[in-house]
C-alpha positions as CSV (number, residue, x, y, z in Angstrom):
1,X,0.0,0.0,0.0
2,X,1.6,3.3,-0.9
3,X,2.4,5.7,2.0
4,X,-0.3,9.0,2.7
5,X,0.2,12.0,4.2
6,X,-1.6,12.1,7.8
7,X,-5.2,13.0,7.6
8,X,-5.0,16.9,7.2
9,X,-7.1,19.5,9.4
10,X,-9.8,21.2,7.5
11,X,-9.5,22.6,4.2
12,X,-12.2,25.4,4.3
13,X,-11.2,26.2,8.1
14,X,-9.8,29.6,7.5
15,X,-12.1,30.8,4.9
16,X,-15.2,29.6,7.2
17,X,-14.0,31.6,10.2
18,X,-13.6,34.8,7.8
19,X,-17.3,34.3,6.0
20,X,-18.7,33.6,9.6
21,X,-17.4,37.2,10.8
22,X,-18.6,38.8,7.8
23,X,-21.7,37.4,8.7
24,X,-22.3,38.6,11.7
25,X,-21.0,42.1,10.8
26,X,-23.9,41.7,8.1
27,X,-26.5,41.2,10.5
28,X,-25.3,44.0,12.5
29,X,-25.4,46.1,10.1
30,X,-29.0,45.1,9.7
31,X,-29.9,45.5,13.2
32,X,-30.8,41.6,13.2
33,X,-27.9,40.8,16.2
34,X,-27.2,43.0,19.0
35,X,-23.7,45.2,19.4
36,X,-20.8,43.3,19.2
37,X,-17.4,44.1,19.1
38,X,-15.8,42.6,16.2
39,X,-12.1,43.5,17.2
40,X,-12.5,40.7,19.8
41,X,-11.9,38.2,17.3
42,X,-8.8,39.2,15.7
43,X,-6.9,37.3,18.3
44,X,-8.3,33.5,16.8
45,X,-7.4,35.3,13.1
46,X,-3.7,35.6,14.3
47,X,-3.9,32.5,16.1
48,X,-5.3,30.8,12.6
49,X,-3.0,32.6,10.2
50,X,0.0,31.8,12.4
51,X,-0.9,28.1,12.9
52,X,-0.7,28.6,8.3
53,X,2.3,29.4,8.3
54,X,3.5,26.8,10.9
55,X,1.7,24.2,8.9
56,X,2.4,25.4,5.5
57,X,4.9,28.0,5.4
58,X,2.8,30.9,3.9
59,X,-0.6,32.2,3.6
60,X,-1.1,31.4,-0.2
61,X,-3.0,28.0,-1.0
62,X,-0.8,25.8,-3.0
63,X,-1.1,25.0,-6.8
64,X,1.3,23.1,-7.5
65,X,1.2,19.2,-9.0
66,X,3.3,16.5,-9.1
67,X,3.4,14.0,-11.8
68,X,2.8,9.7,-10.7
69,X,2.4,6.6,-12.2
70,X,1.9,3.2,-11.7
71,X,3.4,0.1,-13.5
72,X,0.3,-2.1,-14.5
73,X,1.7,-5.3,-14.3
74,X,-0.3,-8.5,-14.5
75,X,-3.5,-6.8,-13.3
76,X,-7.1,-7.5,-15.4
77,X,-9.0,-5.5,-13.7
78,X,-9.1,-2.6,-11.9
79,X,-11.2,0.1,-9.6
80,X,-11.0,3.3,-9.1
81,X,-12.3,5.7,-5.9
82,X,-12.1,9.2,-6.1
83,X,-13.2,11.5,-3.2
84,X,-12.4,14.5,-4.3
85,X,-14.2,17.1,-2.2
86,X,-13.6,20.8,-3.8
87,X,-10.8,20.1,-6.3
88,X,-11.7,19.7,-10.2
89,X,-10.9,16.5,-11.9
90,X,-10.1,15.2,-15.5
91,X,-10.1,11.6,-16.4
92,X,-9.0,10.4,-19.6
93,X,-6.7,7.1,-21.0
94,X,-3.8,6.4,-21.3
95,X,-1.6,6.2,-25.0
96,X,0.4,3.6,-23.2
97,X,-0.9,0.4,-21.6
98,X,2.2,-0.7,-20.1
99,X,0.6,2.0,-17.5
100,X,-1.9,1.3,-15.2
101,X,-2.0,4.8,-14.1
102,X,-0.5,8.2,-14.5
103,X,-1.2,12.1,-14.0
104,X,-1.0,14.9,-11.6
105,X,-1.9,14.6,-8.3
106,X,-1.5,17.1,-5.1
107,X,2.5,17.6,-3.9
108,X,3.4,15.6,-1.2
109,X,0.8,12.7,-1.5
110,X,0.4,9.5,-3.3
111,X,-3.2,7.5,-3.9
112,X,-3.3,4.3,-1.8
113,X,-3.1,1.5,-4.0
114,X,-4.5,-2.0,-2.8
115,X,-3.4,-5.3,-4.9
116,X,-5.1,-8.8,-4.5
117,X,-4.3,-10.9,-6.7
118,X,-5.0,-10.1,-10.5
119,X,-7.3,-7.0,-9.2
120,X,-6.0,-3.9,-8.7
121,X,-8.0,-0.6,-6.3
122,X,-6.8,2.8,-6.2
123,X,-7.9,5.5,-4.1
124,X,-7.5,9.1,-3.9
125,X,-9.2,11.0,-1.1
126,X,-8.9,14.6,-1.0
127,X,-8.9,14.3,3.0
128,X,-5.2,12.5,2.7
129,X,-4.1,15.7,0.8
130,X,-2.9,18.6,2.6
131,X,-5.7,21.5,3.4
132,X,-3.5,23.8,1.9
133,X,-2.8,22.2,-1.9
134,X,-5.7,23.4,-4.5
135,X,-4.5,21.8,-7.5
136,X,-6.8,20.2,-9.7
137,X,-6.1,16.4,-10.1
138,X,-5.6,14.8,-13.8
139,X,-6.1,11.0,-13.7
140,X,-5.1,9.1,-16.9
141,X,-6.2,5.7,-16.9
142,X,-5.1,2.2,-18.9
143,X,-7.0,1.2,-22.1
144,X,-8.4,-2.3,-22.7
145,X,-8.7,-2.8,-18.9
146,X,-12.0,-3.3,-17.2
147,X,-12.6,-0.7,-15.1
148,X,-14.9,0.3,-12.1
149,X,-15.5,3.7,-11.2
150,X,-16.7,5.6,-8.6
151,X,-16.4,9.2,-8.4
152,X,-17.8,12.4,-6.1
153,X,-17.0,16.0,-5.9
154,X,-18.8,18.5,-3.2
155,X,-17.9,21.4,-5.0
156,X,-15.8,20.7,-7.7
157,X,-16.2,19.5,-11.5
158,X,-15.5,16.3,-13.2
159,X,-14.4,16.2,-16.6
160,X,-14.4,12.4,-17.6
161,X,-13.4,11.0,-21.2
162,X,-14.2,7.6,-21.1
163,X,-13.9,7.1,-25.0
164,X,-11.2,4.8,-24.8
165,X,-11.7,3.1,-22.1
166,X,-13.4,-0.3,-20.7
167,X,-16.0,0.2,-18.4
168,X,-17.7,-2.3,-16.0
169,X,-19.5,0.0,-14.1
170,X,-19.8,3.9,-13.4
171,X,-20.9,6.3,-10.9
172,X,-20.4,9.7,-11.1
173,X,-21.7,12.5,-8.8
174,X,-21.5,16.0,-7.8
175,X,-22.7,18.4,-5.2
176,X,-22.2,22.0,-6.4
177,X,-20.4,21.4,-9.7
178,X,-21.1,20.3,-13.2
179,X,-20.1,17.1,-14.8
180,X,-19.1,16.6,-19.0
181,X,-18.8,13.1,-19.3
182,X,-18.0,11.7,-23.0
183,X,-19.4,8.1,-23.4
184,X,-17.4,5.1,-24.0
185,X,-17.5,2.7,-26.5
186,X,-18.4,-0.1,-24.5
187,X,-19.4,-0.5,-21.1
188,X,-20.8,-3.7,-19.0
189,X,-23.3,-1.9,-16.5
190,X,-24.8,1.4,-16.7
191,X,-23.1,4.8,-16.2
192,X,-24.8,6.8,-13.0
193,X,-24.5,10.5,-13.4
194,X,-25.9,12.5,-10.7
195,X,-25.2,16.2,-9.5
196,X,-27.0,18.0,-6.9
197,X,-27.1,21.7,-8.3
198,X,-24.5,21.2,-11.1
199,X,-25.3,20.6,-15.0
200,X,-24.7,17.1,-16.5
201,X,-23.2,17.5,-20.4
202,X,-23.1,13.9,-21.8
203,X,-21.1,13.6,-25.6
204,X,-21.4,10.2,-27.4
205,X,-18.4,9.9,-29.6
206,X,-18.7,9.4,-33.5
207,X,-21.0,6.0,-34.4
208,X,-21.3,5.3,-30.8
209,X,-24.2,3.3,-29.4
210,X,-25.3,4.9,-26.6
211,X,-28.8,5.1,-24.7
212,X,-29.5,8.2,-22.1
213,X,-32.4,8.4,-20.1
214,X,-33.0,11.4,-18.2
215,X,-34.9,11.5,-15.0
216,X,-35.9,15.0,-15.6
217,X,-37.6,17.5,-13.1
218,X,-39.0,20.9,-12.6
219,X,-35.6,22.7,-11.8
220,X,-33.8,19.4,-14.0
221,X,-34.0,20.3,-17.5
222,X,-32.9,18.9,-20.9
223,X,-31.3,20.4,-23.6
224,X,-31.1,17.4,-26.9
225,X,-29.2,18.1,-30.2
226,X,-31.7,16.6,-32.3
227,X,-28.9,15.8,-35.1
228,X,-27.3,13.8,-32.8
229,X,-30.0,11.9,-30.8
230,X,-33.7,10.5,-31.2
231,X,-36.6,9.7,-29.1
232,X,-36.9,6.2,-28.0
233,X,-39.9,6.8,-25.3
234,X,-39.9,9.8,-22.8
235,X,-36.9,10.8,-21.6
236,X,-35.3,8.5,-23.3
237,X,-32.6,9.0,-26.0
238,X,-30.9,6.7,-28.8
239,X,-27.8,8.8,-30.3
240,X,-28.0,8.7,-34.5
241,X,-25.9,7.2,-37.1
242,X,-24.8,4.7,-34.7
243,X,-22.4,1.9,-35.5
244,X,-24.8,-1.0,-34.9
245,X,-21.8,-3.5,-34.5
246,X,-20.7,-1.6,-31.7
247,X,-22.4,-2.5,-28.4
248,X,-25.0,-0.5,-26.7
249,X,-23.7,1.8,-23.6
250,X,-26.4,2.6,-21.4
251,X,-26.2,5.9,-19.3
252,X,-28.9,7.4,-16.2
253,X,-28.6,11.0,-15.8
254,X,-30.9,12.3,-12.7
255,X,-30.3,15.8,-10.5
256,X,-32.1,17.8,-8.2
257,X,-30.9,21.3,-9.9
258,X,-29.4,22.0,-13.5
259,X,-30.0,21.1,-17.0
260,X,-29.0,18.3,-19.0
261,X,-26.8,18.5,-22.2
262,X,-26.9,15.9,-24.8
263,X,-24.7,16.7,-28.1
């Protein structure tokens, strides 16, 4: 199993104490909380800013990536986890298979990787990262691998391109962020896309087979290129000009607020 950081304290810690004393100095101003003397707090602000720099060195929320990889050895299979709280992500294949994975990831950490046997699990969890590193994560995955995926942002986005890749099974969620997903060519199981108050954009590559359904709502709406996509029933949609050699990839797009894109 490769080596994490320790879990790190809170990642929104400072910027929650700042928006909670702007808050109350907002209902001040609006005669909705008694007199208060805001100078008080600057004391915990020093106390915060300095235990910053202890922990980091600086003020200024890190950026910077590193570059990893992973042999893929004899694996045959493989899963991937992705917690990635308020980070952005980007998922796409590999050009090499020898690879099992590669990309950018925060400085200072590595995913935990779990082998048993022939199966291969990899983890990233934006809670083993440091509070303090910001940069987005690129994942590049192997082709020709069977792959499970799971994978959740609160407040980031999640750019998966799943073209060239093998997929077993899928799930894909957001809280506040969007999702632009583009559809594999083949794929066991179907993909789960689901964002809270985010929109879902879903691309089926050229003369792919690909069934969306749409569990629409009154604030979920859909947006269909017609050129690109029919009517199979309600809410349903079969994408045109498909390769019917190719086998059918079925994908469930549901969310509470947002639009759907199909193109």
């Amino acid at each position: 199993m490769a080596r994490v950081t320790p879990r790190a304290i809170g990642p929104l810690l400072l910027p929650l104490i700042l928006i909670g004393i702007g808050g109350v100095a907002l209902l001040q101003n609006f005669l909705v909380l008694p007199a208060f003397n805001l100078t008080i707090i600057l004391p915990l602000l020093l106390i915060v800013a300095g235990g910053v720099v202890l922990w980091r060195g600086d003020l200024v929320l890190n950026s910077e990536s590193r570059p990893f990889g992973i042999t893929r050895g004899s694996s045959e299979n493989a899963s991937l986890e992705v917690n990635a709280a308020e980070v952005d992500v980007t998922l796409h294949s590999l050009e090499t298979p020898e690879r099992l994975i590669a990309g950018h990831y925060a400085v200072n950490t590595r995913p935990e990787l779990v082998v048993d046997g022939r199966r291969v699990l990899l983890r990233f969890d934006r809670a083993r990262t440091p509070w303090y590193a910001q940069a987005d994560w690129e994942l590049i995955l192997a082709p020709r691998l069977p792959w499970q995926i799971v994978m959740s942002a609160s407040l980031g986005q999640i750019r998966a391109d799943l073209s060239s890749l093998v997929i077993d099974k899928a799930l894909i969620s957001t809280g506040i962020g969007h999702i632009h997903l583009i559809a594999p060519h083949e794929a066991v199981s179907a993909i789960a896309l689901k964002s809270t108050a985010g929109d879902i954009h879903v691309v089926t590559p050229p003369e792919g087979r690909t069934r969306i359904t749409v569990l629409a709502s009154r604030l979920f709406g859909i947006h269909v290129d017609e050129s690109r996509y029919e009517i199979e029933s309600p809410g349903v949609y079969v994408a045109r000009s498909a390769d019917p050699q190719q086998p059918l990839v079925e994908i469930v797009v549901s969310g509470t607020t947002g639009d759907a894109y199909l193109s």
